[in-house]
N, C-alpha and C positions, 0 to 999 in steps of 0.2 A: 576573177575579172577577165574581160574578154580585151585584146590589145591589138589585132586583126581583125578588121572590119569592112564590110561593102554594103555600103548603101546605093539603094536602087531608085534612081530617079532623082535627078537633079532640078527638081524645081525649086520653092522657096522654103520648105521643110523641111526637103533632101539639103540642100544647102546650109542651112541654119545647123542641119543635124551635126554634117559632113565639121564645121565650122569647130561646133563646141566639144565636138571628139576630137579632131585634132588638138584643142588646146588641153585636152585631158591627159594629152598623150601618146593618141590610139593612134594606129597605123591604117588610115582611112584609103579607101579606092571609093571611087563617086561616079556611077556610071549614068551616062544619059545617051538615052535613043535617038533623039534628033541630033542627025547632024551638023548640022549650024549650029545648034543652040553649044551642042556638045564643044564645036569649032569655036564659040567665042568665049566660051568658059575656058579652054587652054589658054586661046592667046589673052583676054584680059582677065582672067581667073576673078571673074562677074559677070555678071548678065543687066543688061539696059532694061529689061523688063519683069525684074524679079530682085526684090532685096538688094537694089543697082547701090546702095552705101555700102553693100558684106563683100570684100575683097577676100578671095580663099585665100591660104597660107600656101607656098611653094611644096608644102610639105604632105599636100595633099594630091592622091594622082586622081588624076580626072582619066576616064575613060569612057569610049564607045562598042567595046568590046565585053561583052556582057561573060565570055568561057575566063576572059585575065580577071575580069572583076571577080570572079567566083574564086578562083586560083586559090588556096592558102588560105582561106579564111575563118575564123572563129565565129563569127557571126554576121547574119546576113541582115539589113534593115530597108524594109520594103517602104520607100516612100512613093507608092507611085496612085493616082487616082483607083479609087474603089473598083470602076467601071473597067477599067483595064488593065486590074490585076493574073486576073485570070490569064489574057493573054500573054502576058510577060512567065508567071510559072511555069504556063505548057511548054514554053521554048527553054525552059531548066530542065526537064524529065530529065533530059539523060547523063544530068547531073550526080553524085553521089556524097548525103549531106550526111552521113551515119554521124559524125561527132560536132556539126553544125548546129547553132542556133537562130532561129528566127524571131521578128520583133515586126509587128504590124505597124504603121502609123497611119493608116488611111484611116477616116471616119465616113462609111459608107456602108451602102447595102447591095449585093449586087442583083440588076432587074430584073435579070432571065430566072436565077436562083430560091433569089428572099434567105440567101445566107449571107451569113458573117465573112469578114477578110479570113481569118483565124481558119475556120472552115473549107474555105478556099481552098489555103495555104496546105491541111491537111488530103485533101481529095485529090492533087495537082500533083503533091509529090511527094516520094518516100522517104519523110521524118517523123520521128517520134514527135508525138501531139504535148509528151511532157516537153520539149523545146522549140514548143509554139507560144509566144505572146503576144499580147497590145498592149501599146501604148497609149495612152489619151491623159484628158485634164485641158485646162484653160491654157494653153501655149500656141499661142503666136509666135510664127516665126521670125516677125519685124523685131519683137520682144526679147525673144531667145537669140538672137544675131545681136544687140546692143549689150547680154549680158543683164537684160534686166531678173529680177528672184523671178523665180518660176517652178510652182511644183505641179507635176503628173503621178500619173499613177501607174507599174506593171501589170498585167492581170494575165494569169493563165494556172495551170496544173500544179506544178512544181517547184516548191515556195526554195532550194536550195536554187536551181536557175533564177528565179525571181531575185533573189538576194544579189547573186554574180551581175545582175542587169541591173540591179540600185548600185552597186560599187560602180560596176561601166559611164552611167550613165551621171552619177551626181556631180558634183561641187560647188561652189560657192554662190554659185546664179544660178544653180538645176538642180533640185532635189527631188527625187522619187521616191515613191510609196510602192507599196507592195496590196494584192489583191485577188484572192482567189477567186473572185467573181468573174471571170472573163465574157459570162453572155450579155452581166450587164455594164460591163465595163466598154465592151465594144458597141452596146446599143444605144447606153446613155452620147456618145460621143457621135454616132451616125444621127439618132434620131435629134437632138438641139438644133442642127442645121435647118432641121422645118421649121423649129418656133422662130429660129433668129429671121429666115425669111417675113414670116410672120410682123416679126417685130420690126424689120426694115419698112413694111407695108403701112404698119400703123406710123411709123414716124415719116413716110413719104409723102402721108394724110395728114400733117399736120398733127395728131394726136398728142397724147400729154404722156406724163409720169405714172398718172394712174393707172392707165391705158397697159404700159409698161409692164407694170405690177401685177395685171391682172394676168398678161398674157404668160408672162415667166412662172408665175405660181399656176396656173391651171395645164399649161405647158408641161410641168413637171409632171401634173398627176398625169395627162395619158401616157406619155413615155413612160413613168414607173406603172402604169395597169399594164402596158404590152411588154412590157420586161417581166414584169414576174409571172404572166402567163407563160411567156416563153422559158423562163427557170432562172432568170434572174433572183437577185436579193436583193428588197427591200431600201435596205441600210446602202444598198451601193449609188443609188440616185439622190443620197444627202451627202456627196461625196464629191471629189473632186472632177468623175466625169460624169458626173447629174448635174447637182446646181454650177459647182462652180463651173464648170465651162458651160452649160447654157447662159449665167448669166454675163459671162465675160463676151460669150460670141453673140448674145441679144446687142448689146452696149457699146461695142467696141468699135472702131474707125477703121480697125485693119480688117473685120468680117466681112469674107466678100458674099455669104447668105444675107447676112442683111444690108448691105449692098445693093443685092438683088432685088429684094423687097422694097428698098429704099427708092429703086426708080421704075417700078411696078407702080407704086402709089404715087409718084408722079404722075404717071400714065403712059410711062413708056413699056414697049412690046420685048416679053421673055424673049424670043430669038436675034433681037438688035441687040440687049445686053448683052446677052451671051458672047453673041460675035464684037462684041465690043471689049472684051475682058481676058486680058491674058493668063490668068488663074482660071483654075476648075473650082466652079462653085457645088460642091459635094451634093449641098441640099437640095439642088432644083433632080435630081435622078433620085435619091433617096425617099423624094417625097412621095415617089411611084413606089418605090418600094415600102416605105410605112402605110401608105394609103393600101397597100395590096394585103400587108401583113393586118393591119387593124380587120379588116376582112376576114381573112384567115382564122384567127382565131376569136372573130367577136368580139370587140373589143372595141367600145363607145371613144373614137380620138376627134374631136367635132372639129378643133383648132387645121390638125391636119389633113382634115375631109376638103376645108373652106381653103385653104394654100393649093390643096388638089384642084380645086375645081378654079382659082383666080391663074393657078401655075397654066393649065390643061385644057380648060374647057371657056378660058374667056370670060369668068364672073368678073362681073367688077369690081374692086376691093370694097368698095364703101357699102357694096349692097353684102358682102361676107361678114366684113365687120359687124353691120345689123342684125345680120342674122343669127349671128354668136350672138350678141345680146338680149335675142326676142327668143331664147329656145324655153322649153320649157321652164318653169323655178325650181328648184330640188335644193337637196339639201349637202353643204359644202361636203363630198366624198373623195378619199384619196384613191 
């Protein structure tokens, strides 16, 4: 079990995470880049615009100093946006993690690349790939801050690490699984942010339950076509970071992808939302990146073509929606 910890990035993730390792036990450091933000989590140990009910515990140090956060560590857990992961590792190089482990939590792809966090994490800096993981599954962090059940899944190389990171990581409100699938564990949990757009779209329009249904089930199949082209397993999109978290982040109040989507199909403009939301909405950069990847390897994603082009290029939702439903007839294919 690991009992020194630093997580990276103090937003509502990094928080919630910071939260439920400290009641575990763990010796938590919680570093955040902006200073203010950093500045009002010391003095009110919360933030007004993030998880503003989750008061930290005294017993957690907060820091702006990214060489103390690293200091003594057992494991390192990256909560920082997909999109600006990269930059955060490059400023570790000259770090040295020989007996360290790693733990993703972003659900992202990055634009420049079309790699995984995972991948990143290996190209940026000198750790064994056997103590590279992710984490994903249906977990909200409004959810995991009140203690509500909640289970994820670990995925990476090294099913004894894997083990030491369900001990770290479980008890009574958090339980995790284990998973040696890591390509599609990190793909299923990057790629749902498109559908849950998707599905914010459709319920912005008024739409129904059917509506719903269709999208989350056909949703799935092109995520699991481009995950198993890419070397994914199958069985790992009937799992906790396939269906359940696409259908928890389609459905849920706290998804700020669907969110997104939700005031798209009103009729309001992607870069007012944006500028309007103090969270990072994963999905709206991802969706360049699946749109780029379905490309890539040939790969029929019609749902995530149509987000492409209402996110990108100005369709209008209702004339997307139509056009998923006017494509050709074929016959139900997973």
């Amino acid at each position: 079990m690991f009992d020194r910890i630093a997580i990276l990035g103090a937003g509502s993730w990094g928080m919630a995470m910071a939260y439920m390792l400290d009641k575990n036990g763990k010796q938590v450091k919680l570093w955040e880049f902006n200073t203010d933000d950093y500045r009002q989590l010391v003095t009110l140990r919360q933030r007004s615009d993030k998880l503003k009910n989750l008061k930290l515990a005294p017993s957690i140090d907060i820091t702006n100093d990214l060489k103390y956060a690293l200091e003594d560590v057992q494991l390192v857990i990256l909560a920082i946006p997909s999109q600006f992961l990269r930059s955060v590792l490059v400023s570790m190089k000259n770090y040295h993690f020989a007996r360290t482990g790693f733990v993703s939590l972003a659900k992202g792809i990055e634009n420049s690349s079309l790699k995984r966090m995972t991948e990143i994490v290996s190209e940026e800096l000198d750790v064994d790939p056997a103590f590279v993981a992710a984490l994903s599954g249906p977990s909200h962090a409004e959810e995991v801050a009140q203690d509500m059940p909640t289970a994820v899944v670990v995925a990476g190389s090294n099913p004894e690490y894997l083990t030491n990171l369900q001990a770290t990581f479980s008890n009574r409100s958090f339980r995790a699984y284990q998973s040696n699938d890591i390509i599609g564990v990190e793909l299923g949990g990057a790629l749902k942010n498109i559908i849950a757009i998707a599905a914010g779209i459709t319920a912005g329009l008024k739409m129904g339950d059917n509506t719903m249904g269709a999208l989350i089930t056909r949703g799935l199949a092109e995520i699991s076509r481009l995950g198993i082209a890419m070397g994914a397993q199958a069985q790992t999109f009937a799992g906790l970071s396939g269906i359940g978290d696409l259908v928890t982040t389609c459905s849920s109040k706290h998804s700020r992808n669907r969110y997104v989507g939700e005031k798209i199909g009103q009729g309001e403009k992607l870069d007012n939302i944006l500028n309007n939301m103090s969270m990072v909405a994963e999905g709206v950069a991802t969706t360049r990146s699946g749109y780029a990847l379905a490309q890539k390897y040939d790969i029929e994603m019609p749902i995530t073509n149509e987000v492409y082009e209402v996110l990108f290029n100005n369709k209008p939702p209702d004339v997307a929606v139509g056009e998923l439903m006017e494509r050709k007839l074929k016959a139900e294919i997973w």
